[in-house]
Each structure stands twice: as structure tokens, then as C-alpha cells.
N, C-alpha and C positions, 0 to 999 in steps of 0.2 A: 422703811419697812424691809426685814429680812425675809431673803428668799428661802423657802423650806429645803430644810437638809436632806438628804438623798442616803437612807441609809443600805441600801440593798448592793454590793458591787457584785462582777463574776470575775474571778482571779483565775487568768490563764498559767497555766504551768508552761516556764519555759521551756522547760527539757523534754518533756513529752506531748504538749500542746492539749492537754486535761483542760476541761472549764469547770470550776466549780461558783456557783451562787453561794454567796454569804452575805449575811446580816454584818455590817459592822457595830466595835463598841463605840457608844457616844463618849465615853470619861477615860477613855484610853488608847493608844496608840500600839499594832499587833505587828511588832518587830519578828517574828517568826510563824511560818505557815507549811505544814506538810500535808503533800499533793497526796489525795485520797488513794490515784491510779499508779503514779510510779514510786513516791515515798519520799523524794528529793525534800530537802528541809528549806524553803526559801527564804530568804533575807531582802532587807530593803536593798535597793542601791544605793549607789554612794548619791548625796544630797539628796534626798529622797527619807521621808518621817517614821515611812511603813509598809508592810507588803503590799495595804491597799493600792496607793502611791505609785508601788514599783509597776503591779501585776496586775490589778484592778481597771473595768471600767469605768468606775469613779473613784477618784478620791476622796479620802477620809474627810470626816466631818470635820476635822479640826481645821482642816485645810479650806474647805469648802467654806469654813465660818473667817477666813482670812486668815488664822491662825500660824 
């Protein structure tokens, strides 16, 4: 029995310490993120899938599904 996916994460912005809530995508991976309050364009980190990954409370569903 799989455990239910966690779609909701809050992406902290590194550079200005911004929190925003977002919905992640189920069928895709979101390689780029700009912070609403300073504008900085975020990127994942190195071995790391997606901003969720980087900057996120939770990680992305794909990851979450062992992916």
C-alpha cells in the first residue's frame, strides 16, 4: 500500500528568506522558480531533480514515489 503523495510544498528563497506555498506538478519536474518578493530565478542544486528538492519543504512527488 502506497503512502499518499504530499502535493502542497513552501519554497524558501535563499537570497531573501521569501516563503511562498505552492501546489506542485504531478507529470513534471519545475527546474526553474522566481521568488514573487526579490525576483532572483532559482535553479535546483547540483544532484538535486527540482526547485522543490532544493528549496521546498517537501519534496517532489516523483521523489516522494521513489522515483
Amino acid at each position: 500500500m502506497s503512502e499518499k503523495i504530499i502535493l502542497e510544498s513552501t519554497i524558501t528563497c535563499p537570497e531573501c528568506g521569501h516563503k511562498q506555498a505552492e501546489t506542485m506538478p504531478t507529470d513534471t519536474c519545475l527546474w526553474f522558480y522566481k521568488c514573487s518578493a526579490c525576483g532572483v530565478l532559482l535553479k535546483p542544486k547540483k544532484g538535486d531533480c527540482c526547485v522543490f528538492c532544493s528549496y521546498g519543504t517537501t519534496p517532489c512527488p516523483s521523489i516522494q514515489q521513489g522515483g
